[in-house]
PDBQT receptor file of N, H, CA, C and O in Angstrom, charges set to zero:
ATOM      1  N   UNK A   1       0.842  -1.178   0.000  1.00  0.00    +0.000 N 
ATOM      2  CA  UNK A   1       0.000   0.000   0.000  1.00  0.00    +0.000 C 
ATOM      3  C   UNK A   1       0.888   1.243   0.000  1.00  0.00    +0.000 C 
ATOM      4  O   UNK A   1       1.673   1.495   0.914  1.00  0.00    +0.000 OA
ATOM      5  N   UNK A   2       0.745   1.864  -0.884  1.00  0.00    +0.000 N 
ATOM      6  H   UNK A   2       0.107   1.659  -1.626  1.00  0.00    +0.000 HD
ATOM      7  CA  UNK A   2       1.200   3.315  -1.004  1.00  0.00    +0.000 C 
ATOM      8  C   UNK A   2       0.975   4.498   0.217  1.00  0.00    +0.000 C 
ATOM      9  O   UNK A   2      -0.208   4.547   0.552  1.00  0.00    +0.000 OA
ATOM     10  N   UNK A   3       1.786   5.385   0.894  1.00  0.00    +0.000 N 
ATOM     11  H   UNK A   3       2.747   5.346   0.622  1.00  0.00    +0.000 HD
ATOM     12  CA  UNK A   3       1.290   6.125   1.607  1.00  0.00    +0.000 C 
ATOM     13  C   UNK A   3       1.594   7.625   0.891  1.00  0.00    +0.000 C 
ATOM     14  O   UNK A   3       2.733   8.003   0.616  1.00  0.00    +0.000 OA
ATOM     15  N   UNK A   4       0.374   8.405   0.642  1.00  0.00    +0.000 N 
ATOM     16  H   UNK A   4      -0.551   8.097   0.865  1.00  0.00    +0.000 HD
ATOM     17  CA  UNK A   4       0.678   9.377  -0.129  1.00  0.00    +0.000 C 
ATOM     18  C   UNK A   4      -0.232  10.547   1.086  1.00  0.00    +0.000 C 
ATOM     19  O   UNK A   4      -1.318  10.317   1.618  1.00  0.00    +0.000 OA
ATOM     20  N   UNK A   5       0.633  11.787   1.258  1.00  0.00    +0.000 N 
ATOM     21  H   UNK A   5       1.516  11.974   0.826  1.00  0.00    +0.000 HD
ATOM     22  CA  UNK A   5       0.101  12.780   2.029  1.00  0.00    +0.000 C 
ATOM     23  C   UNK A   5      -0.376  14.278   1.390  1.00  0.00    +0.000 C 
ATOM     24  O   UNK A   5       0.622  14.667   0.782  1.00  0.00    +0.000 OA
ATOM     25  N   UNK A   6      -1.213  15.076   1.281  1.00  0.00    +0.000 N 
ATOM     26  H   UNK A   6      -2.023  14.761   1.775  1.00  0.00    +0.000 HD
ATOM     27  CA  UNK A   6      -1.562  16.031   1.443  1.00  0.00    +0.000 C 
ATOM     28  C   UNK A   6      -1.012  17.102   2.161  1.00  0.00    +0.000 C 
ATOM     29  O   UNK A   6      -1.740  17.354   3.121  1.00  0.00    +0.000 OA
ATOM     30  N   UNK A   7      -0.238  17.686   2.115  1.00  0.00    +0.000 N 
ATOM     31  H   UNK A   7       0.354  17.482   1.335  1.00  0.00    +0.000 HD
ATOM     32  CA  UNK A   7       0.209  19.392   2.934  1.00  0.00    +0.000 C 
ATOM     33  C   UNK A   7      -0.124  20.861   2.251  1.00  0.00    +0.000 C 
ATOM     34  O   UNK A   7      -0.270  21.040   1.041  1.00  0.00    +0.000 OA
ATOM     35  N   UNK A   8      -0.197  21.690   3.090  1.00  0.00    +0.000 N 
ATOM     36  H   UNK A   8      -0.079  21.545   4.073  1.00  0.00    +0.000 HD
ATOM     37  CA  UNK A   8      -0.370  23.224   2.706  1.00  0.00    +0.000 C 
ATOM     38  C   UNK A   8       0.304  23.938   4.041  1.00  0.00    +0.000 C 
ATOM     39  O   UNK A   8       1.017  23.445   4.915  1.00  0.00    +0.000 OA
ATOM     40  N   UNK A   9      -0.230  25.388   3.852  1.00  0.00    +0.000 N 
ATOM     41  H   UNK A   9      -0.810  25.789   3.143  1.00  0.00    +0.000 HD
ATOM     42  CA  UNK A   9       0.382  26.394   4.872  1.00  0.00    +0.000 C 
ATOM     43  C   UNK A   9       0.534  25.875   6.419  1.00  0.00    +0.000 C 
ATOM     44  O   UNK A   9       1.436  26.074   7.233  1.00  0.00    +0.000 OA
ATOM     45  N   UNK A  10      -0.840  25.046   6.529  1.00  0.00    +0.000 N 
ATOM     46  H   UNK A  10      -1.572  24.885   5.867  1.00  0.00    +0.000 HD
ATOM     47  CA  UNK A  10      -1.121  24.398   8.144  1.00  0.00    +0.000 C 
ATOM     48  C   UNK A  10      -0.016  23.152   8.656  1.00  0.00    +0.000 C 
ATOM     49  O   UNK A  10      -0.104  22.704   9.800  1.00  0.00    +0.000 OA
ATOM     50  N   UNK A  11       0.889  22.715   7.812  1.00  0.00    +0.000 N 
ATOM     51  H   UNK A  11       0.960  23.079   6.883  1.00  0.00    +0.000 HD
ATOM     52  CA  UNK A  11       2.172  21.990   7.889  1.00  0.00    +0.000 C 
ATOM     53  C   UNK A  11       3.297  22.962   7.641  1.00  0.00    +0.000 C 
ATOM     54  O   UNK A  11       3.587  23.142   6.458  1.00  0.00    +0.000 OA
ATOM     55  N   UNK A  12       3.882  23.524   8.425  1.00  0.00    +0.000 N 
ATOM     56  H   UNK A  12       3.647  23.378   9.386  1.00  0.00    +0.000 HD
ATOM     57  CA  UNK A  12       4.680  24.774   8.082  1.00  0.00    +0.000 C 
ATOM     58  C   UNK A  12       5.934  24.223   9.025  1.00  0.00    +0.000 C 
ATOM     59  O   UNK A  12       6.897  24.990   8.989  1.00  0.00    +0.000 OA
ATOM     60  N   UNK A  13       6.047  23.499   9.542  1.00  0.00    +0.000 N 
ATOM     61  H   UNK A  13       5.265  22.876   9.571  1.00  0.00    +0.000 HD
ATOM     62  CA  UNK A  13       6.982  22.929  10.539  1.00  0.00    +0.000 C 
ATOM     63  C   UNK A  13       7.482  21.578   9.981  1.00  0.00    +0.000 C 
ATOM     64  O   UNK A  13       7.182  20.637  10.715  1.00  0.00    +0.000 OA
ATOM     65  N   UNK A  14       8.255  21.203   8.725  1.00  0.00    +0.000 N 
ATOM     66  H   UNK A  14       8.498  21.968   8.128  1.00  0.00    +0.000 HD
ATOM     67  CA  UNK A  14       8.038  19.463   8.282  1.00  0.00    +0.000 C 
ATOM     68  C   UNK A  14       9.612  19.512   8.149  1.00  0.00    +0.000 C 
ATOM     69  O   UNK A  14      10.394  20.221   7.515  1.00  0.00    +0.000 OA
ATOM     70  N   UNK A  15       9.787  18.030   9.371  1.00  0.00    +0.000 N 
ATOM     71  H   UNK A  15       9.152  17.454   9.886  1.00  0.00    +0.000 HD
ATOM     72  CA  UNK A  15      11.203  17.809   8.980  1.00  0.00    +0.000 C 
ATOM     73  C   UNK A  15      11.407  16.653   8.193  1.00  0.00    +0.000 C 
ATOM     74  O   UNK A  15      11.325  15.462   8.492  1.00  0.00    +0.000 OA
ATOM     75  N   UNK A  16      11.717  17.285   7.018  1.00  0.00    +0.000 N 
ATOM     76  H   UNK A  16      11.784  18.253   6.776  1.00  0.00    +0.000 HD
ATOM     77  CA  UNK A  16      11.551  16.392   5.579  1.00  0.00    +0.000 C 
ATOM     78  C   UNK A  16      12.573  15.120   6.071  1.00  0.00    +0.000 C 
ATOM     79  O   UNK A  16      12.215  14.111   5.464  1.00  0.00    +0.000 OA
ATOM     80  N   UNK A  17      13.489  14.891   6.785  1.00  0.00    +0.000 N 
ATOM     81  H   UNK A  17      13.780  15.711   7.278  1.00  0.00    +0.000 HD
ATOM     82  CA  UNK A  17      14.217  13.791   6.838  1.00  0.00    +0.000 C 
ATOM     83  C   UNK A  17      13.364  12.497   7.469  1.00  0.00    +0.000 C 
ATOM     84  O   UNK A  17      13.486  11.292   7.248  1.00  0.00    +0.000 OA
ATOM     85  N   UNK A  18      12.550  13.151   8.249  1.00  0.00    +0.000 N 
ATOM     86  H   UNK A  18      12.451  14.130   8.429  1.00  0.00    +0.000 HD
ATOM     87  CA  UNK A  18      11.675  12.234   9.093  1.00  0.00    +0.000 C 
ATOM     88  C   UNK A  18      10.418  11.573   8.570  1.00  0.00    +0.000 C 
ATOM     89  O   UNK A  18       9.767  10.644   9.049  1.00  0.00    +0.000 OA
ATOM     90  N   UNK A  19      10.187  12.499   7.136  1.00  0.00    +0.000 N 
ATOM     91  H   UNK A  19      10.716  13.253   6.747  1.00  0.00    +0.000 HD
ATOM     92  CA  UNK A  19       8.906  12.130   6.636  1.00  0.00    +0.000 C 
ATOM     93  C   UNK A  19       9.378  10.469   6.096  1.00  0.00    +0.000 C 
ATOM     94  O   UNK A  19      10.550  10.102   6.002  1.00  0.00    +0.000 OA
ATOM     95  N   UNK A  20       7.932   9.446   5.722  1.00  0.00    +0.000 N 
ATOM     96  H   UNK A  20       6.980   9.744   5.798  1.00  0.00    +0.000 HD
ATOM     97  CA  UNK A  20       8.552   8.511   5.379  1.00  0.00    +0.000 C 
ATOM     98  C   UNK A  20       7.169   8.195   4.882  1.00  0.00    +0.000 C 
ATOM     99  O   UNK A  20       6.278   7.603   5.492  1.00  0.00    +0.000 OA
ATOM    100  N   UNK A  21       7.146   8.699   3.656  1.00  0.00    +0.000 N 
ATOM    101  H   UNK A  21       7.870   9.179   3.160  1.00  0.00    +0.000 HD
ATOM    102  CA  UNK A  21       5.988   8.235   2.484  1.00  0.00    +0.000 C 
ATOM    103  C   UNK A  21       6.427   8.428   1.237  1.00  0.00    +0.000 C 
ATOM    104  O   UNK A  21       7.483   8.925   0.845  1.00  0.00    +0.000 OA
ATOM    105  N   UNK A  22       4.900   7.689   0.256  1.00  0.00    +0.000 N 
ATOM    106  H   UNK A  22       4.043   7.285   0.575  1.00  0.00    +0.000 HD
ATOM    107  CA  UNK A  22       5.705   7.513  -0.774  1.00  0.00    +0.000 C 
ATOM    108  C   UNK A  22       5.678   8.732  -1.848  1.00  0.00    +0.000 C 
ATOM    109  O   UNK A  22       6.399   8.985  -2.814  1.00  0.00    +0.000 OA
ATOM    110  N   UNK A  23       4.549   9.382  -1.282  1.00  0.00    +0.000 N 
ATOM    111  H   UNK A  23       3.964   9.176  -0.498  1.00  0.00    +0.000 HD
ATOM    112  CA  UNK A  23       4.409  10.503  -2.065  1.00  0.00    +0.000 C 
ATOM    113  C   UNK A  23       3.917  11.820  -1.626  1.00  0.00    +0.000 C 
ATOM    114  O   UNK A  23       3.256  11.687  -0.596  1.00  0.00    +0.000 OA
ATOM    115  N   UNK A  24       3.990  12.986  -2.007  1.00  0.00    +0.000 N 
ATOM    116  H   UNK A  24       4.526  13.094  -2.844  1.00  0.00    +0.000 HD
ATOM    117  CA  UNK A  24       3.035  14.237  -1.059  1.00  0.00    +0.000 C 
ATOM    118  C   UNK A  24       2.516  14.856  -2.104  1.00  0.00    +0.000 C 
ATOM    119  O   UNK A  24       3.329  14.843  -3.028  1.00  0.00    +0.000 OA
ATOM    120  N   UNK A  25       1.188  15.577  -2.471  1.00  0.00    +0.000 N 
ATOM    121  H   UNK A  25       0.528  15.588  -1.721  1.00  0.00    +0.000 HD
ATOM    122  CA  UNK A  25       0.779  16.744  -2.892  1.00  0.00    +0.000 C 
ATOM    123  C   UNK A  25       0.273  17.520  -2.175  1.00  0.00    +0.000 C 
ATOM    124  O   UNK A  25      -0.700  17.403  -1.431  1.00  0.00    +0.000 OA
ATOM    125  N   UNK A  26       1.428  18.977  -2.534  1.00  0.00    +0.000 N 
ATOM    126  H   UNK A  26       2.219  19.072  -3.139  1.00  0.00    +0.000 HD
ATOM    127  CA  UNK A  26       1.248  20.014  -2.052  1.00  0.00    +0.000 C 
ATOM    128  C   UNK A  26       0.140  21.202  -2.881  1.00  0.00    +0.000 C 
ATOM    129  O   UNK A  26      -0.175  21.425  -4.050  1.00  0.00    +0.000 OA
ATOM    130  N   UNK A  27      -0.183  21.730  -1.631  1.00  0.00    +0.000 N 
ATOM    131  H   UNK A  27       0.073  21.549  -0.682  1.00  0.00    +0.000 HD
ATOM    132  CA  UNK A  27      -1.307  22.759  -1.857  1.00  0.00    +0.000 C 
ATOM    133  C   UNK A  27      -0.863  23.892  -3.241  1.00  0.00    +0.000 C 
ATOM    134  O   UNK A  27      -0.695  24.907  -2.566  1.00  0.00    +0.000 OA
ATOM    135  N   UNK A  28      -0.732  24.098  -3.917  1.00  0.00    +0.000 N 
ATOM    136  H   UNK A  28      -0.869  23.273  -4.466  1.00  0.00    +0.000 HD
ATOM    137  CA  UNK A  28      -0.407  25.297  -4.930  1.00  0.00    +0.000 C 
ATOM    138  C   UNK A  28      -1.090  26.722  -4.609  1.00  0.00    +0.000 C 
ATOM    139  O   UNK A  28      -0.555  27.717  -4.122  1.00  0.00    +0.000 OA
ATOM    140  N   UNK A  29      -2.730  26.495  -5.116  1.00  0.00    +0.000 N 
ATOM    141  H   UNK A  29      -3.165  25.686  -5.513  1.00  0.00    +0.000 HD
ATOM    142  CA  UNK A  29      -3.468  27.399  -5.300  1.00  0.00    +0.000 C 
ATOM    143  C   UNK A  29      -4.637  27.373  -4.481  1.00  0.00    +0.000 C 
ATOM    144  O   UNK A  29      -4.728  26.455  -3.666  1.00  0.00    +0.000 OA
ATOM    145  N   UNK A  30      -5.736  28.398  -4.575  1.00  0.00    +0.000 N 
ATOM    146  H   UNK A  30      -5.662  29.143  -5.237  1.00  0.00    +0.000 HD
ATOM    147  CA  UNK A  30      -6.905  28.093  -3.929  1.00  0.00    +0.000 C 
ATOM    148  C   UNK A  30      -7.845  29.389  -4.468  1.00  0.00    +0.000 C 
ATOM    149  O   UNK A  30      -7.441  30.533  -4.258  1.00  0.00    +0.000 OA
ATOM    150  N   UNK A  31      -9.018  29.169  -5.118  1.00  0.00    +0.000 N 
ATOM    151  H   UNK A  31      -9.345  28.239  -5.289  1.00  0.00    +0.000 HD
ATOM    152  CA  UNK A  31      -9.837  30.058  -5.188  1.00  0.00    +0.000 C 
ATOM    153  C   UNK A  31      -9.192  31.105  -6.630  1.00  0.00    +0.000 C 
ATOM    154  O   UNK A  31      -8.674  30.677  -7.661  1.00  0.00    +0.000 OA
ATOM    155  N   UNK A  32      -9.342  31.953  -6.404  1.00  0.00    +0.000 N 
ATOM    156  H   UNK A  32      -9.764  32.300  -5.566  1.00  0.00    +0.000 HD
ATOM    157  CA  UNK A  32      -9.065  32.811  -7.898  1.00  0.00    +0.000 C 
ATOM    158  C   UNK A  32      -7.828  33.627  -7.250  1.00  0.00    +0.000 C 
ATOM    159  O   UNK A  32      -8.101  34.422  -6.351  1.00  0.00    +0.000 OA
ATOM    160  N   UNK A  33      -6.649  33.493  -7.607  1.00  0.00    +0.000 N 
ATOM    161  H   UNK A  33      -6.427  32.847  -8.337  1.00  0.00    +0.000 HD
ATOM    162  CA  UNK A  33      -5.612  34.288  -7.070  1.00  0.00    +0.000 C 
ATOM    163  C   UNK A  33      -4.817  34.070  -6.106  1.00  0.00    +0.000 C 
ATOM    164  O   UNK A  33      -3.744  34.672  -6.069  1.00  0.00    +0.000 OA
ATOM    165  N   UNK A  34      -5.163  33.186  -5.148  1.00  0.00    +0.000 N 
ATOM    166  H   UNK A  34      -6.034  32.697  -5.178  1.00  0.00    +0.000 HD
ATOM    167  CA  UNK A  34      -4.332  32.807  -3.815  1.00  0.00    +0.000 C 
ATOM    168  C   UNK A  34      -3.961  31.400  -4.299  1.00  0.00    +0.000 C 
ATOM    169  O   UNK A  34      -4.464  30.390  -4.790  1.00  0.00    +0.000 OA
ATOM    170  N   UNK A  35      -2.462  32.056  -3.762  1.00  0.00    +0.000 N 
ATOM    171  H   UNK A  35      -2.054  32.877  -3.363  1.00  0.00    +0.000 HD
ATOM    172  CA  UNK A  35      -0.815  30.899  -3.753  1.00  0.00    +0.000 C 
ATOM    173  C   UNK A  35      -0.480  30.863  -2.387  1.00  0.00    +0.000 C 
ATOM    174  O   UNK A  35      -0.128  31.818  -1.694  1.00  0.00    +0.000 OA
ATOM    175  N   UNK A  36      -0.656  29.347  -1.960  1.00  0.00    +0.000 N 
ATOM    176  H   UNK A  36      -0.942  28.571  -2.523  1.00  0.00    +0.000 HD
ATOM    177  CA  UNK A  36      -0.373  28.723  -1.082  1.00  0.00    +0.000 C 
ATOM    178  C   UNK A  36       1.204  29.498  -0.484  1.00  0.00    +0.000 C 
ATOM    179  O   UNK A  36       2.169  29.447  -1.245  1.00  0.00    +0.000 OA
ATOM    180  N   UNK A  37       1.337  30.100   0.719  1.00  0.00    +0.000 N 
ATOM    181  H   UNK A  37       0.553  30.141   1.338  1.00  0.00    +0.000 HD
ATOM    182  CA  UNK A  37       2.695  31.045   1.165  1.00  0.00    +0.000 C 
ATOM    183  C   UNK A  37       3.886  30.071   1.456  1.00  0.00    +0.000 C 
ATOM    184  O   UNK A  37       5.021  30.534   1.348  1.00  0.00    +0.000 OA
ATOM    185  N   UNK A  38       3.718  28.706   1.830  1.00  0.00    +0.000 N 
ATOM    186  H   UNK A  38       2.796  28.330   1.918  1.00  0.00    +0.000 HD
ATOM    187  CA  UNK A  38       4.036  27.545   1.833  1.00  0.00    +0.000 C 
ATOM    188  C   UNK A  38       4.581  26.545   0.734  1.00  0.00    +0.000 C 
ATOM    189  O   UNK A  38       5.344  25.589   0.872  1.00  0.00    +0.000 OA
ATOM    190  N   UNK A  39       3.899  27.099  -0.516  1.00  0.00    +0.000 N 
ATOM    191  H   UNK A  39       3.279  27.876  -0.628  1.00  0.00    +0.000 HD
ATOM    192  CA  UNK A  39       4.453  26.293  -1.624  1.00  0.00    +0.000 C 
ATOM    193  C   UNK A  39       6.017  25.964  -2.359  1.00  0.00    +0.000 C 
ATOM    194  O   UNK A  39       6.659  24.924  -2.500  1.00  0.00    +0.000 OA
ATOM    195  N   UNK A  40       6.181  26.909  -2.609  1.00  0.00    +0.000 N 
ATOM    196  H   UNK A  40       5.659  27.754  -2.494  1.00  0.00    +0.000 HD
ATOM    197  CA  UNK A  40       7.717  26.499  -2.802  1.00  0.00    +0.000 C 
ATOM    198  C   UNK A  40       8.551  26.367  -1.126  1.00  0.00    +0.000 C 
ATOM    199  O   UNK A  40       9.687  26.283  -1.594  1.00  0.00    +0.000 OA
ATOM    200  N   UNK A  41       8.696  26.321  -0.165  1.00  0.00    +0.000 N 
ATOM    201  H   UNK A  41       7.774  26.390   0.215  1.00  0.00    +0.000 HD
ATOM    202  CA  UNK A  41       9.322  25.440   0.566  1.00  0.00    +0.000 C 
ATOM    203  C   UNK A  41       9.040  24.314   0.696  1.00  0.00    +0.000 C 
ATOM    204  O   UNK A  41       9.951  23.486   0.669  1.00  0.00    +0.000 OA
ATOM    205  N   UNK A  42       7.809  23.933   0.863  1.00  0.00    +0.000 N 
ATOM    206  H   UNK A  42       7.069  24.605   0.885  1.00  0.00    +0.000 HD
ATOM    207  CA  UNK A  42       7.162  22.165   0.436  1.00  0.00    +0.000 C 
ATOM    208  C   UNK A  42       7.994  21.703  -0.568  1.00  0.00    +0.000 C 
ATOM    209  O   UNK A  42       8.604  20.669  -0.298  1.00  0.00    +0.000 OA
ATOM    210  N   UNK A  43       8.247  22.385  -2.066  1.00  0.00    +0.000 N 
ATOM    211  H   UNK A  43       7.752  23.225  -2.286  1.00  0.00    +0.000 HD
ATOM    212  CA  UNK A  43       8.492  21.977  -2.939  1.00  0.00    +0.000 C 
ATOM    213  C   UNK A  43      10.003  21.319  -3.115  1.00  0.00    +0.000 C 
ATOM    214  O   UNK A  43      10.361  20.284  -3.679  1.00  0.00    +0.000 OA
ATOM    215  N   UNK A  44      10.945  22.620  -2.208  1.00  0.00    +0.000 N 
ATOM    216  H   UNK A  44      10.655  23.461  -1.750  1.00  0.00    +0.000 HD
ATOM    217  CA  UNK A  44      11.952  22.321  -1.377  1.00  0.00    +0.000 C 
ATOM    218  C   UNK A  44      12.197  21.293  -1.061  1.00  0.00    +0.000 C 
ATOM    219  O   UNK A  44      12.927  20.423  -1.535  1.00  0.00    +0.000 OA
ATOM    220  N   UNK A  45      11.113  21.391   0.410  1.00  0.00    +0.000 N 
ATOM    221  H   UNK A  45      10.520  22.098   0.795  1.00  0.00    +0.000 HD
ATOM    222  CA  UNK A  45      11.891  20.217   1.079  1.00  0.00    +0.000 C 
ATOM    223  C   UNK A  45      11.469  19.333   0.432  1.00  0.00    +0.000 C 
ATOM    224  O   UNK A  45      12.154  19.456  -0.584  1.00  0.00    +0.000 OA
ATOM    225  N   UNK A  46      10.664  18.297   0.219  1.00  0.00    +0.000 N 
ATOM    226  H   UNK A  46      10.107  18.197   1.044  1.00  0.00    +0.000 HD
ATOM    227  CA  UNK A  46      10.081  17.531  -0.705  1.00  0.00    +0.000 C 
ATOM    228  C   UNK A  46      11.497  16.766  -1.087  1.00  0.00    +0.000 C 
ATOM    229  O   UNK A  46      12.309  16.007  -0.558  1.00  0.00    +0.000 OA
ATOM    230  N   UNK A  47      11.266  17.482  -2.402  1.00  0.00    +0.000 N 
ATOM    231  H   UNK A  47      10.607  18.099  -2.832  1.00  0.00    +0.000 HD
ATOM    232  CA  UNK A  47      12.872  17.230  -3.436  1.00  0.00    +0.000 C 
ATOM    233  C   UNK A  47      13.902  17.536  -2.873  1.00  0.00    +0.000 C 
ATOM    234  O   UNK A  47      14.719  18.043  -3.643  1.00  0.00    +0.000 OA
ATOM    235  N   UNK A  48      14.260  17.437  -1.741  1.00  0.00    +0.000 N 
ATOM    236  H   UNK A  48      13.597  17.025  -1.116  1.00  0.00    +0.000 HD
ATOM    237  CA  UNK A  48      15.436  17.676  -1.337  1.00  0.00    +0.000 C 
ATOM    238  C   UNK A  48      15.759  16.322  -0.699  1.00  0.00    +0.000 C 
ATOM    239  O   UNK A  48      16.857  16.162  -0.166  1.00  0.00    +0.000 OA
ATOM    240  N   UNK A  49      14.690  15.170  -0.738  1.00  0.00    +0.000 N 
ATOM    241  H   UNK A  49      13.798  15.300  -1.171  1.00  0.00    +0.000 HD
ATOM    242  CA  UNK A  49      14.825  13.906   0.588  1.00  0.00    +0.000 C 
ATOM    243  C   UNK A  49      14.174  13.239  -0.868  1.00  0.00    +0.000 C 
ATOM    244  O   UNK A  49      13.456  12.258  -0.677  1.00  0.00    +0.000 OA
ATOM    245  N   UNK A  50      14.328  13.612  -2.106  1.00  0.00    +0.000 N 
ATOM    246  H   UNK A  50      14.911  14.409  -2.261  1.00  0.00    +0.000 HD
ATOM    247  CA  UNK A  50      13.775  12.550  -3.277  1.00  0.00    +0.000 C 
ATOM    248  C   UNK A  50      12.140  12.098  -2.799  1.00  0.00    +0.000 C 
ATOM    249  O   UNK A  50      11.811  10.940  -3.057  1.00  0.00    +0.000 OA
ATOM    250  N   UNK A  51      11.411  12.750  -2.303  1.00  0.00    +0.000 N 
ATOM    251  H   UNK A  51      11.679  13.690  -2.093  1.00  0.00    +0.000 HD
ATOM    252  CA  UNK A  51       9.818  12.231  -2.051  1.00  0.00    +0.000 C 
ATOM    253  C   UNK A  51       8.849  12.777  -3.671  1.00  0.00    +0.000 C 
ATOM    254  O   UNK A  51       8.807  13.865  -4.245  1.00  0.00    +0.000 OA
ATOM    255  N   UNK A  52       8.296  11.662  -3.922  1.00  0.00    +0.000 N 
ATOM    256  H   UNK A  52       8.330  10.778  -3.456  1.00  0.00    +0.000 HD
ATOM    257  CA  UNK A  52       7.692  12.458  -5.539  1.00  0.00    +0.000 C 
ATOM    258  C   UNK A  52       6.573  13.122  -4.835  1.00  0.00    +0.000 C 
ATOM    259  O   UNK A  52       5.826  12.784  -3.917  1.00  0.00    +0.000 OA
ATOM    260  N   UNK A  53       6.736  14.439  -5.747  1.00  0.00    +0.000 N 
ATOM    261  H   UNK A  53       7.342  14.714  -6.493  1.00  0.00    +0.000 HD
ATOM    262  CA  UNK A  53       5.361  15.121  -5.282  1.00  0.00    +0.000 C 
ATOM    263  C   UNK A  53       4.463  15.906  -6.729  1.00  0.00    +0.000 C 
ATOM    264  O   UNK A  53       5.024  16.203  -7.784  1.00  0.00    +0.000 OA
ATOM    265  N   UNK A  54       3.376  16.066  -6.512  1.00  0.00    +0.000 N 
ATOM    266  H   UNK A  54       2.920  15.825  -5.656  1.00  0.00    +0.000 HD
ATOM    267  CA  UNK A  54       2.131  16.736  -7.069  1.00  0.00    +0.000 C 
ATOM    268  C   UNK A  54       1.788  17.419  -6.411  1.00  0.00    +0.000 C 
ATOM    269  O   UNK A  54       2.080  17.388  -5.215  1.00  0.00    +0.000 OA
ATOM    270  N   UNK A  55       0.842  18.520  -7.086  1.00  0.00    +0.000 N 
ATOM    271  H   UNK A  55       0.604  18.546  -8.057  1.00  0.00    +0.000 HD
ATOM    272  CA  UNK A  55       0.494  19.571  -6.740  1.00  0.00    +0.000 C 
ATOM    273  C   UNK A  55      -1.481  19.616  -6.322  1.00  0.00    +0.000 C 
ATOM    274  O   UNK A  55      -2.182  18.604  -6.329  1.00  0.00    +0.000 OA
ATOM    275  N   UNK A  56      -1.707  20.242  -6.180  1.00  0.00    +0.000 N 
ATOM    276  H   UNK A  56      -1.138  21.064  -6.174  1.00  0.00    +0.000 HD
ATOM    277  CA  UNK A  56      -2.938  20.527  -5.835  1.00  0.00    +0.000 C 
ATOM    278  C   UNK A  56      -3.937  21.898  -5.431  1.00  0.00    +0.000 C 
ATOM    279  O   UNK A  56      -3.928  22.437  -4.324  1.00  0.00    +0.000 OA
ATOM    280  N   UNK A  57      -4.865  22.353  -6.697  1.00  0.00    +0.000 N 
ATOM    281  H   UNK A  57      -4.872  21.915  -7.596  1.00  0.00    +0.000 HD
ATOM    282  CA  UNK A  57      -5.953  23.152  -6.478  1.00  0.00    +0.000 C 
ATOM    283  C   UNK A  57      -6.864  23.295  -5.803  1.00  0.00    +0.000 C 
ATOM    284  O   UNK A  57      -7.894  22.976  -6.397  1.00  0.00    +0.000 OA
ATOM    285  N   UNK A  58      -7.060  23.702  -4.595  1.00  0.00    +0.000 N 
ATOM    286  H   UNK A  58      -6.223  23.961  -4.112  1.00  0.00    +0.000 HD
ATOM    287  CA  UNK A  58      -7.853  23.940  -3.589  1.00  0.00    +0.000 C 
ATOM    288  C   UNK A  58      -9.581  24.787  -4.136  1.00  0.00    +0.000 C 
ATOM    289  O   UNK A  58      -9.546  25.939  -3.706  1.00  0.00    +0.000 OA
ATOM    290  N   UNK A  59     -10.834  24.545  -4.841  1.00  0.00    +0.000 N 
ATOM    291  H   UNK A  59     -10.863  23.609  -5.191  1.00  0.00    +0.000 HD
ATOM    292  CA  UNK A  59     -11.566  25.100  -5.655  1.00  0.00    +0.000 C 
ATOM    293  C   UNK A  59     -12.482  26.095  -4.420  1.00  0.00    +0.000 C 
ATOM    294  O   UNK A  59     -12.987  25.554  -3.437  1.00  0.00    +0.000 OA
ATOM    295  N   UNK A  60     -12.563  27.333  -4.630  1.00  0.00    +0.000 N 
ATOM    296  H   UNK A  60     -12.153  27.773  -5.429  1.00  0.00    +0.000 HD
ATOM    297  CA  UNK A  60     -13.122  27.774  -3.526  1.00  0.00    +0.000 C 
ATOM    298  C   UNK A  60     -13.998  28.664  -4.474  1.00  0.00    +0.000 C 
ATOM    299  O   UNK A  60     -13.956  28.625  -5.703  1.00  0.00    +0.000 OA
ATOM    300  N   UNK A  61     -14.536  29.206  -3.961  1.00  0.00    +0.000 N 
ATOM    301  H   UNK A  61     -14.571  29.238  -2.962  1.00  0.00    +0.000 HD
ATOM    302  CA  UNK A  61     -16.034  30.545  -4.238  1.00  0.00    +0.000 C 
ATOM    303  C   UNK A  61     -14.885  31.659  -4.174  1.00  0.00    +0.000 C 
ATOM    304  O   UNK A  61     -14.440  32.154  -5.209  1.00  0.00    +0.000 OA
ATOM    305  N   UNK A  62     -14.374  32.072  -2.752  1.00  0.00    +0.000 N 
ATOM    306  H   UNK A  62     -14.736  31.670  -1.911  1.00  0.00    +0.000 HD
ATOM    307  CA  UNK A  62     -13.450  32.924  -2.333  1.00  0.00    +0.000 C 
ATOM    308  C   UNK A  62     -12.467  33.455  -3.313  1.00  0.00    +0.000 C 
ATOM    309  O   UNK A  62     -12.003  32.705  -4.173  1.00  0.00    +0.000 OA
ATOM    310  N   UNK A  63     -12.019  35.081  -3.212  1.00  0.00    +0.000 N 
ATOM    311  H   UNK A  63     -12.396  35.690  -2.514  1.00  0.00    +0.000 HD
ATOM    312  CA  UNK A  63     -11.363  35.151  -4.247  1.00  0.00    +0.000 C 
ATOM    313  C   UNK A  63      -9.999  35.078  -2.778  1.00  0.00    +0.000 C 
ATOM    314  O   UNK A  63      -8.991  35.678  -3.150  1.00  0.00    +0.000 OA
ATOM    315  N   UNK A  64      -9.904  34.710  -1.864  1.00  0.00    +0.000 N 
ATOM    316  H   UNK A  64     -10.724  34.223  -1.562  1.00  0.00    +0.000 HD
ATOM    317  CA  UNK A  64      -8.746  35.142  -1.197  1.00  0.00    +0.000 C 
ATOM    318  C   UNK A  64      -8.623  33.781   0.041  1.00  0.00    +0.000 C 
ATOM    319  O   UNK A  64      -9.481  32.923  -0.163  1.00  0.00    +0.000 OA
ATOM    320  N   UNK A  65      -7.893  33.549   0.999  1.00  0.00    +0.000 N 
ATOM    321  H   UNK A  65      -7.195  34.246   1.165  1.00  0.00    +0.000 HD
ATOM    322  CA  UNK A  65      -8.246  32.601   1.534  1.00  0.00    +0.000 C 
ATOM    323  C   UNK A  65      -8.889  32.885   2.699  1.00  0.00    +0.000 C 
ATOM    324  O   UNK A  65      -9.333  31.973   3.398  1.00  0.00    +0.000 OA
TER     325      UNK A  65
């Protein structure tokens, strides 16, 4: 079984050495205009410990978060 995780801004503390899955998608976007403040360090750490990751659109009404 694959373990694949979900993160955004509310994981802002990740010590990528410790993570131990097989995959993460991180938050990108959300709503019309808002970029996850979090995204490129996810993206960072991520690829920095070889974890494959994808991205992910958050679909909101909201133009803001």
């Amino acid at each position: 079984m694959n373990i694949i995780i979900d993160i955004s801004k509310y994981q802002n503390k990740i010590t990528w050495t410790k993570v131990k899955v097989d995959g993460v998608y991180i938050k990108a976007t959300e709503g019309v205009g808002y970029v996850d403040p979090m995204f490129n360090k996810h993206v960072t750490g991520a690829c920095s410990v070889n974890i494959p990751i994808g991205f992910y659109h958050f679909a909101s009404l909201n133009s803001t978060d």
